[in-house]
DSSP file (Angstrom, degrees, kcal/mol; ACC not computed):
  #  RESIDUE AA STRUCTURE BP1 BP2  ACC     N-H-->O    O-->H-N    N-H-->O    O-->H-N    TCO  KAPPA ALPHA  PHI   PSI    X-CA   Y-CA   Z-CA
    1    1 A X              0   0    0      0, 0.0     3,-0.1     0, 0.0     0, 0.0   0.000 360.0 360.0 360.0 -32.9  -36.5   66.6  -86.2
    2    2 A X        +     0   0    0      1,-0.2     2,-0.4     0, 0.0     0, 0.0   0.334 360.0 113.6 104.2   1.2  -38.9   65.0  -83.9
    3    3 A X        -     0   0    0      0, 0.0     2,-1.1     0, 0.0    -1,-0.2  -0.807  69.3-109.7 -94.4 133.8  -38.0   61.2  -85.2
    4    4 A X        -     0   0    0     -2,-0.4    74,-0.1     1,-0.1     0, 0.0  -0.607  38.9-114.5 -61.9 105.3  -36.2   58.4  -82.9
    5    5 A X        -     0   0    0     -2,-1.1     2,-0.3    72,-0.2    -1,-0.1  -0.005  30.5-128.3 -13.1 109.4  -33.2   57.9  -83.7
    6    6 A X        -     0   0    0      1,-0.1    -1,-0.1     2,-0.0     2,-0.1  -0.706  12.7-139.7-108.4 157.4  -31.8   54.5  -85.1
    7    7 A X        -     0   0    0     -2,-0.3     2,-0.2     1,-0.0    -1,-0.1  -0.023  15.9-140.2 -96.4-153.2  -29.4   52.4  -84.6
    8    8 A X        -     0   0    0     -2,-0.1    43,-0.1    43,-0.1    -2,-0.0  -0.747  33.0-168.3-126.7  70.8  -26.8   50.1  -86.2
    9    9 A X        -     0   0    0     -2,-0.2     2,-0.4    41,-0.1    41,-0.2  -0.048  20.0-126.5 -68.0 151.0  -26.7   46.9  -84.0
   10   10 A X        -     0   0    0     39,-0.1    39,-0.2     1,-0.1    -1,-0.1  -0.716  12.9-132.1 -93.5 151.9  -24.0   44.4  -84.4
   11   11 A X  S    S+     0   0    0     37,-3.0     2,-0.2    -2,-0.4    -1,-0.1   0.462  91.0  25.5 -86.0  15.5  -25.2   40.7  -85.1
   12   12 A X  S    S-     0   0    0     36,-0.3    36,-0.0     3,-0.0     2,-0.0  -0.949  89.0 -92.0-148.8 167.6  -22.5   39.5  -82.0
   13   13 A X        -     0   0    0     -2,-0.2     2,-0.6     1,-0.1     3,-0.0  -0.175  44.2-111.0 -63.3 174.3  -20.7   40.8  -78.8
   14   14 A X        -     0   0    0      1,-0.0     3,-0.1    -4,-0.0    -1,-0.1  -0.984  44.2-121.5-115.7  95.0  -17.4   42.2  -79.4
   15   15 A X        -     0   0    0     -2,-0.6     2,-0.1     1,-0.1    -1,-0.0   0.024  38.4 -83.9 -28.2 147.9  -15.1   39.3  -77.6
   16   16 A X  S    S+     0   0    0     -3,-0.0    -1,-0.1     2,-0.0    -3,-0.0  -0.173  90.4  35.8 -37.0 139.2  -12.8   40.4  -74.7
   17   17 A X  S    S-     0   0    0     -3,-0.1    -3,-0.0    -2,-0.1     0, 0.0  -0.126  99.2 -17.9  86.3 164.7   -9.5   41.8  -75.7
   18   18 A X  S    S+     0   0    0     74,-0.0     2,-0.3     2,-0.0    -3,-0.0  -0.113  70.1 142.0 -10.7 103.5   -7.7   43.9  -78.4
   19   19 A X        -     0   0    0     -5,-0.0     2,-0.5    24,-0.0    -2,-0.0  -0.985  49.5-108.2-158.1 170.8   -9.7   44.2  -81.8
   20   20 A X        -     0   0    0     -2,-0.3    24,-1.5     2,-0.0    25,-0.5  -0.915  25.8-163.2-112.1 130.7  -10.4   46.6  -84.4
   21   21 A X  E     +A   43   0A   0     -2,-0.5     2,-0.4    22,-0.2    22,-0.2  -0.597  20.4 168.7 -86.6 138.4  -14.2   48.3  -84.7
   22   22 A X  E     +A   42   0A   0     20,-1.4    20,-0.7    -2,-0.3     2,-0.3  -0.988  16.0 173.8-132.1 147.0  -14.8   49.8  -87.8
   23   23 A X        -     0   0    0     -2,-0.4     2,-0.2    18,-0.2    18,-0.2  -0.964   9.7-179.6-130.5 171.9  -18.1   51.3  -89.8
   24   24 A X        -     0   0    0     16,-0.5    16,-1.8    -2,-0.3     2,-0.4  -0.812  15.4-130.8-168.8 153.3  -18.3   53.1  -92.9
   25   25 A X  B     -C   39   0B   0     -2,-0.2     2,-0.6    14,-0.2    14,-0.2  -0.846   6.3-159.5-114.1 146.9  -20.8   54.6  -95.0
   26   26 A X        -     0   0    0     12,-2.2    13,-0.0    -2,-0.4    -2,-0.0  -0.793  26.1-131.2-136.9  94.2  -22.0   54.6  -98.6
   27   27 A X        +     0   0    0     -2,-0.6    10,-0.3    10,-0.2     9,-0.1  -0.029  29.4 173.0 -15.5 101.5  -23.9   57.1  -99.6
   28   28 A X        +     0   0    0      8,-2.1     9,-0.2    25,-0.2    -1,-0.1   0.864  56.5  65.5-109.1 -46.1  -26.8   56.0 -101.4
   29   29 A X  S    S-     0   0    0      7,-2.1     6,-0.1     1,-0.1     5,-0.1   0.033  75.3-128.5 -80.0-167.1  -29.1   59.4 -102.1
   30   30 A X        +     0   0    0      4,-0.1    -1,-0.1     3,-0.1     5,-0.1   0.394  63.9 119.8-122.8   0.0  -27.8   62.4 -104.6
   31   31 A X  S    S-     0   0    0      3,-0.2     4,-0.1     1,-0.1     3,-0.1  -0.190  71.4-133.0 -55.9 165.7  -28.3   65.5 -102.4
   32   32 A X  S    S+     0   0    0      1,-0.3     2,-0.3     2,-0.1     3,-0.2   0.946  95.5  25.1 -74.6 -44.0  -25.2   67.3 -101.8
   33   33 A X  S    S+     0   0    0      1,-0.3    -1,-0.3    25,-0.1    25,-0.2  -0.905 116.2  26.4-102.4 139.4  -26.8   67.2  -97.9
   34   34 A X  S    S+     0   0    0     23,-0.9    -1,-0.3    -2,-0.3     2,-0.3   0.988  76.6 152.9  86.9  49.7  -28.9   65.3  -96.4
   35   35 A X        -     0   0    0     -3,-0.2    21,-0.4    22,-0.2    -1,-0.3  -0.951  35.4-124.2-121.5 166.1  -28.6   62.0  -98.2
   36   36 A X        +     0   0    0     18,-0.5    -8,-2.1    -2,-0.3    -7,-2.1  -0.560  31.4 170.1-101.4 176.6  -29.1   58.5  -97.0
   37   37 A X        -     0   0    0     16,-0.8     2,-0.2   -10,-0.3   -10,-0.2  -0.127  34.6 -91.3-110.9-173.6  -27.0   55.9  -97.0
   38   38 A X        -     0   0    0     14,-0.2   -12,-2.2    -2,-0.1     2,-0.4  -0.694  38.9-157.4-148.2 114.8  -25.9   52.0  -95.9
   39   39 A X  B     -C   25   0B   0    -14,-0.2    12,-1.5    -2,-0.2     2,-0.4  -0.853   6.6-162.5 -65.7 117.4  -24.0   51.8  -92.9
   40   40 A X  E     - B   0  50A   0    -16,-1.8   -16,-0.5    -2,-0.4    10,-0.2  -0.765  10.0-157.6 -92.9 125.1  -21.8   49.0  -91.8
   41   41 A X  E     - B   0  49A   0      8,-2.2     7,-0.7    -2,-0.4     8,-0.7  -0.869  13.6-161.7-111.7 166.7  -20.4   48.0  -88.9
   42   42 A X  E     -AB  22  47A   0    -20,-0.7   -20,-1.4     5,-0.2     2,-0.4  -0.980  11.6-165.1-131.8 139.3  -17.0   45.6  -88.7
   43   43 A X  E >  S-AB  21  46A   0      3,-2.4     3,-4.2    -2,-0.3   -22,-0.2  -0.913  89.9 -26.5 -99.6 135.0  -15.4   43.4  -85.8
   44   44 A X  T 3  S-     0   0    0    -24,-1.5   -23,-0.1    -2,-0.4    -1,-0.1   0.702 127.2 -49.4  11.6  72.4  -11.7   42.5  -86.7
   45   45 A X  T 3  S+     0   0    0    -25,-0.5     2,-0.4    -3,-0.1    -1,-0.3   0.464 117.1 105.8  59.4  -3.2  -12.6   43.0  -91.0
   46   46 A X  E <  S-B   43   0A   0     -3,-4.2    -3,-2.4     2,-0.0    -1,-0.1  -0.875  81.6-116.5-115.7 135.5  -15.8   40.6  -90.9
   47   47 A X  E     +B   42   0A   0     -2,-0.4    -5,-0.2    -5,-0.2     3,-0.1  -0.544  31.6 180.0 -80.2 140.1  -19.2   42.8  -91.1
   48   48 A X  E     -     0   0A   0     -7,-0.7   -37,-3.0     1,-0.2     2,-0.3  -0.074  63.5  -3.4-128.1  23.8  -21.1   42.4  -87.8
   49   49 A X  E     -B   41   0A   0     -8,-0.7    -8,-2.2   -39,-0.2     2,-0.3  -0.888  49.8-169.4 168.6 144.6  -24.3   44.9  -89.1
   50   50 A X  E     -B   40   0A   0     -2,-0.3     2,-0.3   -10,-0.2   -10,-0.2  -0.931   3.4-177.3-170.4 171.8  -25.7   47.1  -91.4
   51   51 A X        -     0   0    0    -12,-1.5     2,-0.9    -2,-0.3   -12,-0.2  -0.879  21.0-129.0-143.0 155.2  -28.5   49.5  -91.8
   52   52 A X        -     0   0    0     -2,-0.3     2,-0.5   -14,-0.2   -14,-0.2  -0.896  18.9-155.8-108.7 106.0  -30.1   51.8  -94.4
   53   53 A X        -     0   0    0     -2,-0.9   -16,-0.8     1,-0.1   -25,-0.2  -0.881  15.4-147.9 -76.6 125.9  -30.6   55.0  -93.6
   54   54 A X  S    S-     0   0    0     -2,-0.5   -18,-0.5     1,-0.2     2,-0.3   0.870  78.4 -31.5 -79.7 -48.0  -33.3   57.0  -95.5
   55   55 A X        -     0   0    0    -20,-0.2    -1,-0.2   -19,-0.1   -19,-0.2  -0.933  59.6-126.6-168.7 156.5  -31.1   60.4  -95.1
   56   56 A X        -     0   0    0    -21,-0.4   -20,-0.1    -2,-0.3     3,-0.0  -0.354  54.1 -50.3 -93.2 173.6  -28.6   62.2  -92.8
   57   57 A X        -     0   0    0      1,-0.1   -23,-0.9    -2,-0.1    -1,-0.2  -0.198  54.7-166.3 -36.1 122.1  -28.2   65.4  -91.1
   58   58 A X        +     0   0    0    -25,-0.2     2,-0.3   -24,-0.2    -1,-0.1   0.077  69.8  54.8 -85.7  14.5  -28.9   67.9  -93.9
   59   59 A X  S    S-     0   0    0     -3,-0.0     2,-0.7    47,-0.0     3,-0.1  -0.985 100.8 -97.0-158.0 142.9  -27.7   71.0  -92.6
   60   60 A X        -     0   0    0     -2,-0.3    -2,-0.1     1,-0.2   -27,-0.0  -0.513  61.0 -78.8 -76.8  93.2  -23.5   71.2  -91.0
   61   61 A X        -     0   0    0     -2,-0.7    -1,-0.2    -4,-0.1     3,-0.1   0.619  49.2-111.7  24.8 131.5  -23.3   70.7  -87.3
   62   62 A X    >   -     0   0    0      1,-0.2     3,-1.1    -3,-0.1     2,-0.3   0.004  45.5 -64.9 -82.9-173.8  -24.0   73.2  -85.0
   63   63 A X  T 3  S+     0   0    0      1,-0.2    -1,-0.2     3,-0.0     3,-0.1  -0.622 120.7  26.6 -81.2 157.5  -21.9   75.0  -82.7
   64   64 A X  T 3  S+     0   0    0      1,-0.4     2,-0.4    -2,-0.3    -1,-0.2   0.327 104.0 101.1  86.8  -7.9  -20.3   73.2  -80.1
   65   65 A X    <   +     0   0    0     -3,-1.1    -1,-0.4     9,-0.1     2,-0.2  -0.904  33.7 132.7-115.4 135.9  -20.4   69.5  -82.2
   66   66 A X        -     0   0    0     -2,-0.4     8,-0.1    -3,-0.1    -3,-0.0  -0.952  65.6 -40.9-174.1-167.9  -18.1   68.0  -83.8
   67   67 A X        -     0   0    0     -2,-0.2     2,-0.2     2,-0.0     0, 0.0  -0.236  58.6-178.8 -57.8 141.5  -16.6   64.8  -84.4
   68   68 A X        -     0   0    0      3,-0.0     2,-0.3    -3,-0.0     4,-0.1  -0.824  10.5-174.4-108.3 141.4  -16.1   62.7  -80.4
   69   69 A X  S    S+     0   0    0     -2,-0.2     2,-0.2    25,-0.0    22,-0.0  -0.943  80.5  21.3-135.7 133.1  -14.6   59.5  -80.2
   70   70 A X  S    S+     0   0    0     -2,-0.3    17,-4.6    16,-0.1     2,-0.3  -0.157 128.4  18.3 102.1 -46.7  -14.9   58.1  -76.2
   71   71 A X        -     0   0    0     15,-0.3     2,-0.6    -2,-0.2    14,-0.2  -0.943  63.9-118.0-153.5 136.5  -17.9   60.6  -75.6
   72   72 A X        +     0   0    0     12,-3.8     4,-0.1    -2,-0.3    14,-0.1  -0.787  26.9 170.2-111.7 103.5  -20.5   62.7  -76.3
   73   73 A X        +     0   0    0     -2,-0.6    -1,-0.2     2,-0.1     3,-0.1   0.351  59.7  49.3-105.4   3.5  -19.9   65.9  -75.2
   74   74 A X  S    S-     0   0    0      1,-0.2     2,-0.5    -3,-0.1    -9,-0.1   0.363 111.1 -36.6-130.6-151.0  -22.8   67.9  -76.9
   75   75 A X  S    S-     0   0    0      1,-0.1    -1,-0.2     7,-0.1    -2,-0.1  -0.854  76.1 -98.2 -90.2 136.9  -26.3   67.2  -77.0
   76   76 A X        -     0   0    0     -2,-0.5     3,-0.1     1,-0.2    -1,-0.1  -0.030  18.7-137.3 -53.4 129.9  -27.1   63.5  -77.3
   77   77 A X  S    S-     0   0    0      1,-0.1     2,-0.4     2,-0.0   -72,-0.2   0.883  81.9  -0.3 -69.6 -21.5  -27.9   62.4  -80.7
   78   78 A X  S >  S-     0   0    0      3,-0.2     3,-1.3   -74,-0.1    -1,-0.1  -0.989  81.0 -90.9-142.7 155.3  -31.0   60.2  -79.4
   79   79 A X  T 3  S+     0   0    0     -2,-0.4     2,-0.3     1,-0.2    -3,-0.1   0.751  93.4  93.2 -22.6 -50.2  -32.8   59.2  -76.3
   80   80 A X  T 3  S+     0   0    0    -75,-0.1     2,-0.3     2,-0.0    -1,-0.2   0.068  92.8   8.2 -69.8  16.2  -31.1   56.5  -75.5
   81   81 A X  S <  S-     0   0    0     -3,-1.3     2,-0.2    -2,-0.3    -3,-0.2  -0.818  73.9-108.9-169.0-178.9  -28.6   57.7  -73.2
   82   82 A X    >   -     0   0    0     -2,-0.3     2,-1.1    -7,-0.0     3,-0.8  -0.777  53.5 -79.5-118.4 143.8  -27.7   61.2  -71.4
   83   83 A X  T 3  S+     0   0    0      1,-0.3    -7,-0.1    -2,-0.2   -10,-0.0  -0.716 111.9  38.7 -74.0 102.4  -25.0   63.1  -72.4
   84   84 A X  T 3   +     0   0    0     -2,-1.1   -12,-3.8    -9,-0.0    -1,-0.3  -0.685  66.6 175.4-118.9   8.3  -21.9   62.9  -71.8
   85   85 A X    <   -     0   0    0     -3,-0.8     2,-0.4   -14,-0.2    -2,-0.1   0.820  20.9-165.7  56.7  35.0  -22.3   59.0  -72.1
   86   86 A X        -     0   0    0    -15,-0.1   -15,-0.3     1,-0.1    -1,-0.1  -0.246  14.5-122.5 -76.7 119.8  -18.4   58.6  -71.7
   87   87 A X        -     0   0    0    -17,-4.6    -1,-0.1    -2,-0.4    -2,-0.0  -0.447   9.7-151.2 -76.3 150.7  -17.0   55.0  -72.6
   88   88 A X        +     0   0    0      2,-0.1    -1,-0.2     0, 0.0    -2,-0.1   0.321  64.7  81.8-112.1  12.3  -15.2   53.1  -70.2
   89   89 A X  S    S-     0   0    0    -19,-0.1     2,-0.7     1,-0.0    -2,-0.0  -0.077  82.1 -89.4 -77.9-154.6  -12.8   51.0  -72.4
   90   90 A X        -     0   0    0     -2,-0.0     2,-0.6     3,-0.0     3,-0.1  -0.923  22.7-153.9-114.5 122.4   -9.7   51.9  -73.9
   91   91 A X        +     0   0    0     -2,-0.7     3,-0.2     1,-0.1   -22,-0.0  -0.900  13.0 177.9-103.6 117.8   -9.0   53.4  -77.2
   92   92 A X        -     0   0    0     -2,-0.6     2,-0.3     1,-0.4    -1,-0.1   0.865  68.4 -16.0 -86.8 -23.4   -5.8   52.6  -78.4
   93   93 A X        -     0   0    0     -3,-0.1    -1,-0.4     2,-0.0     2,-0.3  -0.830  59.5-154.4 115.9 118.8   -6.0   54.1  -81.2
   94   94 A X        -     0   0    0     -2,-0.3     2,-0.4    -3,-0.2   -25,-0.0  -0.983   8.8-165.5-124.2 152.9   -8.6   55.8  -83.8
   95   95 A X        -     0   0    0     -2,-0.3     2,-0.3     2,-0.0    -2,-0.0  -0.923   7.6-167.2-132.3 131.8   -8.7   56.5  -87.3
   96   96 A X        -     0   0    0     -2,-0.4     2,-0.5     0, 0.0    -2,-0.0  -0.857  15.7-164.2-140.5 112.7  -10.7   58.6  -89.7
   97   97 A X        +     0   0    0     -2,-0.3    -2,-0.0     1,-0.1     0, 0.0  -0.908  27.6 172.0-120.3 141.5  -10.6   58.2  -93.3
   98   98 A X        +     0   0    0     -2,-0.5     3,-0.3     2,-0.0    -1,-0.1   0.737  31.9 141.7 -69.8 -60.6  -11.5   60.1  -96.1
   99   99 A X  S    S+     0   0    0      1,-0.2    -2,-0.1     3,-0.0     3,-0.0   0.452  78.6   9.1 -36.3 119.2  -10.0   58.2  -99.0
  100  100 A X  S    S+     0   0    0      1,-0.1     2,-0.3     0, 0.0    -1,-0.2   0.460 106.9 103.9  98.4  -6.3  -12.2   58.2 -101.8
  101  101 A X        -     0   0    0     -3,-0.3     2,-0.4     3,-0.0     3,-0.1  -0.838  58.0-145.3-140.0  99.8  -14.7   60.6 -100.6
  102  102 A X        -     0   0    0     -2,-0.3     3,-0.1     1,-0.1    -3,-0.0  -0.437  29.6-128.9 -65.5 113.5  -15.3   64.3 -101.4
  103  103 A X        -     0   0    0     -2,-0.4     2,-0.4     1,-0.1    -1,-0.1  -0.061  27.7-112.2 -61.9 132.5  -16.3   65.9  -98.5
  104  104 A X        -     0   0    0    -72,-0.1    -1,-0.1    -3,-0.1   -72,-0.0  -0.364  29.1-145.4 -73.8 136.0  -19.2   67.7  -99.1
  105  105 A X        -     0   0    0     -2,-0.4     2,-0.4    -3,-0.1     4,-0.1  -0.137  13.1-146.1 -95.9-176.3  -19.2   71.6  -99.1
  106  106 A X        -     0   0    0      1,-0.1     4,-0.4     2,-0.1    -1,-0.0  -0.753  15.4-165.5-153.3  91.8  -21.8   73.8  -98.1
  107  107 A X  S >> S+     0   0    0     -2,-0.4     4,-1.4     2,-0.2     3,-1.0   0.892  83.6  57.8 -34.7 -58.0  -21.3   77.4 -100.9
  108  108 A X  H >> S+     0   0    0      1,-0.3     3,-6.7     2,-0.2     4,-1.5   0.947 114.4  34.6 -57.3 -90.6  -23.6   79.7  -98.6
  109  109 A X  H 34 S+     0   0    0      1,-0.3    -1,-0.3     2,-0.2    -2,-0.2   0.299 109.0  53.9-114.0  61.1  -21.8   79.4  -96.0
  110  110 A X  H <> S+     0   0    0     -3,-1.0     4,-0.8    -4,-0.4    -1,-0.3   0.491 114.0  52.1 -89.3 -15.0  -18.1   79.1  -96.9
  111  111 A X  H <X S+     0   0    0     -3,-6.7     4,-2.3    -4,-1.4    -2,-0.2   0.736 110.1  47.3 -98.1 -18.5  -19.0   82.5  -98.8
  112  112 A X  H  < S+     0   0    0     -4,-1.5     4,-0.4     2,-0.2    -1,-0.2   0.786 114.3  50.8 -86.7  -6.9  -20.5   83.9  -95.2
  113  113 A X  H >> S+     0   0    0     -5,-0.3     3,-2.4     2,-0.2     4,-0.7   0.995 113.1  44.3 -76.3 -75.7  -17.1   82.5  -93.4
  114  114 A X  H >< S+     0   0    0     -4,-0.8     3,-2.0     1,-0.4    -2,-0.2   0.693 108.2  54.0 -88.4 -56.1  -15.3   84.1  -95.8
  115  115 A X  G >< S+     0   0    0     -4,-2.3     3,-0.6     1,-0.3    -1,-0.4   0.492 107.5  58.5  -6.0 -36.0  -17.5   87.7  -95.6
  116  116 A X  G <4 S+     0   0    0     -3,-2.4    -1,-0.3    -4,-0.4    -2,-0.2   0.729 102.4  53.0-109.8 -32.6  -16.7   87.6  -91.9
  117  117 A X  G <<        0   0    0     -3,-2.0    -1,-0.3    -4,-0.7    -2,-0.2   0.434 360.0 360.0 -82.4 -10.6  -13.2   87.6  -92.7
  118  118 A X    <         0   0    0     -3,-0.6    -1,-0.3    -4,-0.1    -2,-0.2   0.190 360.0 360.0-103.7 360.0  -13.1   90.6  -94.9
């Protein structure tokens, strides 16, 4: 893609101790792929960031990606660090939710998935 990669800063540190991180994004554009968004970040429910993005990956992950929590274990999504970039806190827990949001499909090739299968 040949563009730097941005981020999402938070407007504070994340205090010491036990808290819940969140983001979430709200689609903004009307491709099926490849649309941008506004991305949020949260500290314990109070929004600590947000961003626009003009548009997202358009095309499904490759092989070898998919969602990492802790790590990146794949090729680095930017410059700004080397893969596998492993964090050295503690995850007590993570969550990924859906609710409310039809995941977007990709026709072509669920039909070539499905071809493969025949």
């Amino acid at each position: 893609l040949g563009r730097r990669m941005q981020t999402v800063e938070s407007d504070r540190a994340v205090p010491a101790g036990h808290h819940l991180l969140a983001s979430s994004f709200e689609k903004t554009g009307q491709q099926p792929f490849g649309a941008g968004g506004t991305v949020r970040l949260f500290i314990d429910g109070e929004q600590a960031g947000e961003m626009t993005l003009p548009f997202t990956i358009p095309v499904l992950a490759g092989a070898g990606e998919s969602l990492q929590v802790g790590c990146d274990v794949g090729a680095p999504v930017t410059e700004e660090y080397r893969a596998p970039f492993r964090f050295s806190g503690t995850l007590h827990r993570v969550v990924v939710d859906l609710r409310g949001h039809e995941p977007p499909r990709d026709l072509e090739q669920e039909a070539v998935v499905e071809m493969a299968r025949q």
